[in-house]
C-alpha positions as CSV (number, residue, x, y, z in Angstrom):
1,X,-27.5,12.4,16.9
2,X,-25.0,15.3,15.7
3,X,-25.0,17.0,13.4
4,X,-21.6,15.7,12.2
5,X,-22.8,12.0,12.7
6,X,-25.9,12.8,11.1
7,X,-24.0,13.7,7.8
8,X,-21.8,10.8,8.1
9,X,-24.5,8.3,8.7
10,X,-27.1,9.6,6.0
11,X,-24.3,10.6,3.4
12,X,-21.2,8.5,3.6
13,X,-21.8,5.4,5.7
14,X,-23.3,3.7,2.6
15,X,-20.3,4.1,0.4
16,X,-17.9,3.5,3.1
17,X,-19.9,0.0,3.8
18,X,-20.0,-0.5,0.1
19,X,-16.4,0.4,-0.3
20,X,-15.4,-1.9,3.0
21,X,-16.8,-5.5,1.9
22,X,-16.0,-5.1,-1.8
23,X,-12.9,-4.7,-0.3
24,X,-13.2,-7.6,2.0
25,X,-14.4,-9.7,-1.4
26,X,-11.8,-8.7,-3.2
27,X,-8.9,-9.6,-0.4
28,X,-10.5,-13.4,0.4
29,X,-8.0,-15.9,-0.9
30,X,-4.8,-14.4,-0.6
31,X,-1.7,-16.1,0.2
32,X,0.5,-16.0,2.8
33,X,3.5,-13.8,0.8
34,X,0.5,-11.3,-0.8
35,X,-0.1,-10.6,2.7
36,X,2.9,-10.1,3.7
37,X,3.9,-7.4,1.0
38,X,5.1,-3.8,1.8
39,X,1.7,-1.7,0.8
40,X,2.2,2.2,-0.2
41,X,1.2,3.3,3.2
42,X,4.5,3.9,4.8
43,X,6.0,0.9,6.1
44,X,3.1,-1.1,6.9
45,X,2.6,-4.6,5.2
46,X,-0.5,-5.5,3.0
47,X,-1.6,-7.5,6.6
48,X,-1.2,-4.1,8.8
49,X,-3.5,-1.8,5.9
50,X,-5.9,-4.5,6.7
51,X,-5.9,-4.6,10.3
52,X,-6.0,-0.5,9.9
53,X,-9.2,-1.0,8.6
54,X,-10.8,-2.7,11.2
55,X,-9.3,-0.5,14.1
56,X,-11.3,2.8,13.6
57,X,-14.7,0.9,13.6
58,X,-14.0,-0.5,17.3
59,X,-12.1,2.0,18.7
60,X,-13.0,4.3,21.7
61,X,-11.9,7.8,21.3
62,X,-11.1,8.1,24.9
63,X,-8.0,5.6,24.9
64,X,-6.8,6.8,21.3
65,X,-6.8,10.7,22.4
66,X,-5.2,9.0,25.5
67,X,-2.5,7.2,23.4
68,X,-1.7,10.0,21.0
69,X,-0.9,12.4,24.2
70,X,1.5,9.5,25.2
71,X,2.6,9.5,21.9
72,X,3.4,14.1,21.9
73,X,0.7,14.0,19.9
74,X,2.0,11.8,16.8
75,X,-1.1,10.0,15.8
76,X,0.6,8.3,13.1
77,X,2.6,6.3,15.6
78,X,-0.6,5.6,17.6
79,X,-2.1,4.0,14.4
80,X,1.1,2.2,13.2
81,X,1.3,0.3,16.8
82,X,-2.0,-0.3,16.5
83,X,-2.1,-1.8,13.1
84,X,1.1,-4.0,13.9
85,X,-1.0,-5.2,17.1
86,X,-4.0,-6.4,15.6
87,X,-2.3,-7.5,12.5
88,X,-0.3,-9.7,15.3
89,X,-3.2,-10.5,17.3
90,X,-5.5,-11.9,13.6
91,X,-5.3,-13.7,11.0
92,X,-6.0,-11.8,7.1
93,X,-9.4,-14.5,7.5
94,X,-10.0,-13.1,10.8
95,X,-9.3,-9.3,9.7
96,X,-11.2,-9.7,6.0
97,X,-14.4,-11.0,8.3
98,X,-14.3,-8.2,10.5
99,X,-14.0,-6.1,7.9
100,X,-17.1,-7.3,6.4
101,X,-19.4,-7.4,9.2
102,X,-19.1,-4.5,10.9
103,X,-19.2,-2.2,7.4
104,X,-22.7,-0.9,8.2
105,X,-21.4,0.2,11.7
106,X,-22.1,3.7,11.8
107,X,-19.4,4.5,14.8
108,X,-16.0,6.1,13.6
109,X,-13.4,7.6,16.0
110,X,-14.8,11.1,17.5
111,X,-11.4,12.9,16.4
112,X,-12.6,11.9,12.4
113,X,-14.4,13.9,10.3
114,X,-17.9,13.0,8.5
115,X,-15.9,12.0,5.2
116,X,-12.7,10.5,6.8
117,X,-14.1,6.8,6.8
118,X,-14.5,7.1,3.3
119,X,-11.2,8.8,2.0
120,X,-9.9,6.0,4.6
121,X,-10.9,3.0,3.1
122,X,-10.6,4.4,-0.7
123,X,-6.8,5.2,-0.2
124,X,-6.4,2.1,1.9
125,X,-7.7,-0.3,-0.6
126,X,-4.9,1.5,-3.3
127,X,-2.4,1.2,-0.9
128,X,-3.0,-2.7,-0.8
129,X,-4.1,-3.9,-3.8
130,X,-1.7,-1.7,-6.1
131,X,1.8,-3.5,-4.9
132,X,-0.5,-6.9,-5.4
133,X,-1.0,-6.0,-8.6
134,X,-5.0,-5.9,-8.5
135,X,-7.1,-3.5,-10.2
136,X,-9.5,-1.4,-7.6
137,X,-11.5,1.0,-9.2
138,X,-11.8,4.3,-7.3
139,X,-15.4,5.6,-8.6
140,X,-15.1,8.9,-9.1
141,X,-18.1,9.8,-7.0
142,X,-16.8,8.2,-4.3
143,X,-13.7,10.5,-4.4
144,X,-15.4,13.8,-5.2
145,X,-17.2,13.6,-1.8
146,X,-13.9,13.6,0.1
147,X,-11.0,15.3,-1.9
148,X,-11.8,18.9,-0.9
149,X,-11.5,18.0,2.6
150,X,-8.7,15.8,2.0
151,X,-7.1,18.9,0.3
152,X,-8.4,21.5,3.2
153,X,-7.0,19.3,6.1
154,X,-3.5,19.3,7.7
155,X,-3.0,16.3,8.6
156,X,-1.9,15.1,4.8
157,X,0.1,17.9,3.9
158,X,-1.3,18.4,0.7
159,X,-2.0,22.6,0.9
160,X,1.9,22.6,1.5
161,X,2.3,20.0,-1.9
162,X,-0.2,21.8,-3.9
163,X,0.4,25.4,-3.1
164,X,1.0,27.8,-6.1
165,X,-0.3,24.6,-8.3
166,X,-4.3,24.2,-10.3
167,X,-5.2,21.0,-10.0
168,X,-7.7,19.9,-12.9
169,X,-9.1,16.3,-13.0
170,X,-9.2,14.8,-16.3
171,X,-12.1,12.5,-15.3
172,X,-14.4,14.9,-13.7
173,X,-15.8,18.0,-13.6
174,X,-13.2,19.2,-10.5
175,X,-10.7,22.0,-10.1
176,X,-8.6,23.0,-7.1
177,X,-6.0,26.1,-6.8
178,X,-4.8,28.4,-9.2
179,X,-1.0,28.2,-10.9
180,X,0.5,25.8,-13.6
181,X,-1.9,22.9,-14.2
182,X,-1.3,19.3,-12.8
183,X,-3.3,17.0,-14.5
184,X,-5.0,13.5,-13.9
185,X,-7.4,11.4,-12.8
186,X,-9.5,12.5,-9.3
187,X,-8.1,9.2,-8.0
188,X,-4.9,9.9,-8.4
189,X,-5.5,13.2,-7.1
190,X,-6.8,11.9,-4.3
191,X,-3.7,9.5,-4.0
192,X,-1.2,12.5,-4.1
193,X,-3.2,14.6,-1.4
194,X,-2.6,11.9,0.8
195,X,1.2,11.6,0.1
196,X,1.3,8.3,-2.1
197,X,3.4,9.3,-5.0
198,X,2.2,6.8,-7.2
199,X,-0.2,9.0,-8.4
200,X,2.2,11.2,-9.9
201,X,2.5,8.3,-12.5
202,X,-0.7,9.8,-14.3
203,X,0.2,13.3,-13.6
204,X,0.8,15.9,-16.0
205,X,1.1,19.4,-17.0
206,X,3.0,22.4,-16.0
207,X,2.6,22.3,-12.3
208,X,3.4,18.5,-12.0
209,X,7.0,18.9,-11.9
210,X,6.7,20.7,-8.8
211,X,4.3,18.4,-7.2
212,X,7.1,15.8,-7.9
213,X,10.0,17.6,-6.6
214,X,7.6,18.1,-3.5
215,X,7.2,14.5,-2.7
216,X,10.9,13.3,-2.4
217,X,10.7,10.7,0.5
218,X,8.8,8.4,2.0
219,X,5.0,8.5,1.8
220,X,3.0,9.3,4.9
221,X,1.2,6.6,6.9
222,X,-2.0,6.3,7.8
């Protein structure tokens, strides 16, 4: 096994399962219209987050590398057809149970990192169960393995957001940049590296005016 699976298996693959049936608990019983809500995650419905889930668990590297060179590289498009297509394809019953067997499955998508499954399926679950209205706890454990390289990555943006800005969480014993001060939960944190801004509803300090005036449009997908 590699080193990078090695790390993802032994370190993170218990959360992520934890994370990924609680989850799946949580989700059993909603009605037709809940699933059909616009989540924070771009313009994906509550149903397409779901079937996002469920994708990266199954899915051969080969054919998505494949699909994002069709794509000029935009692998946001690749997992917004997907998403639409499963969601299409299963029902939320379908999707939830999927979701909940296959959480100890310790394949992820070879173009992931060791703590992408778990940053995944934290910001996933906000993305769905905040525009429900349902309280989902983001431990802050959970979220201190995988904001640093949430932070550190380009794919989300967030050096570009943050830059010339000191983040300090107000829930933990975390720091990140140097500047004016942007305050608030890691969770939110975590939310705002990603590109939701409804973190910036606990935000404060100096710096969080220009965090705000950085995220004017929509938030990214995926």
């Amino acid at each position: 096994m590699r080193s990078a699976q090695r790390r993802y298996v032994t370190e993170f693959l218990p959360h992520v399962a934890g994370e990924r049936r609680d989850l799946a608990d949580q989700l059993a019983g909603l009605d037709a219209a809940a699933w059909a809500t616009p989540s924070l995650c771009g313009t994906w419905t509550v149903h397409e987050v779901l079937a996002h889930l469920t994708f990266s668990v199954e899915a051969s590297t080969l054919p998505v590398l494949l699909a994002v060179a069709r794509a000029r590289g935009d692998i946001d498009a690749v997992f917004a057809r997907e998403a639409r297509e499963r969601a299409a394809a299963m029902s939320p019953g379908e999707l939830c149970d999927r979701l909940r067997t296959t959480a100890d499955v310790p394949h992820r998508l070879g173009i992931s990192g060791p703590t992408d499954p778990l940053d995944d399926v934290l910001v996933h679950g906000q993305d769905i169960a905040r525009p429900l209205g349902l309280e989902r706890p983001m431990p802050v454990e959970r979220v201190r393995m995988v904001i640093d390289a949430v932070c550190a990555t380009p794919m989300f943006g967030a050096r570009r957001r943050f830059a010339g800005v000191r983040l300090v969480a107000t829930d933990a014993d975390w720091t990140r940049g140097e500047g004016p001060e942007a305050r608030g939960p890691l969770g939110e944190l975590l939310l705002l590296a990603t590109g939701r801004p409804a973190g910036l509803d606990a935000l404060d300090g100096p710096g969080a005016a220009l965090v705000a005036g950085r995220m004017t449009g929509a938030a990214r997908a995926g």
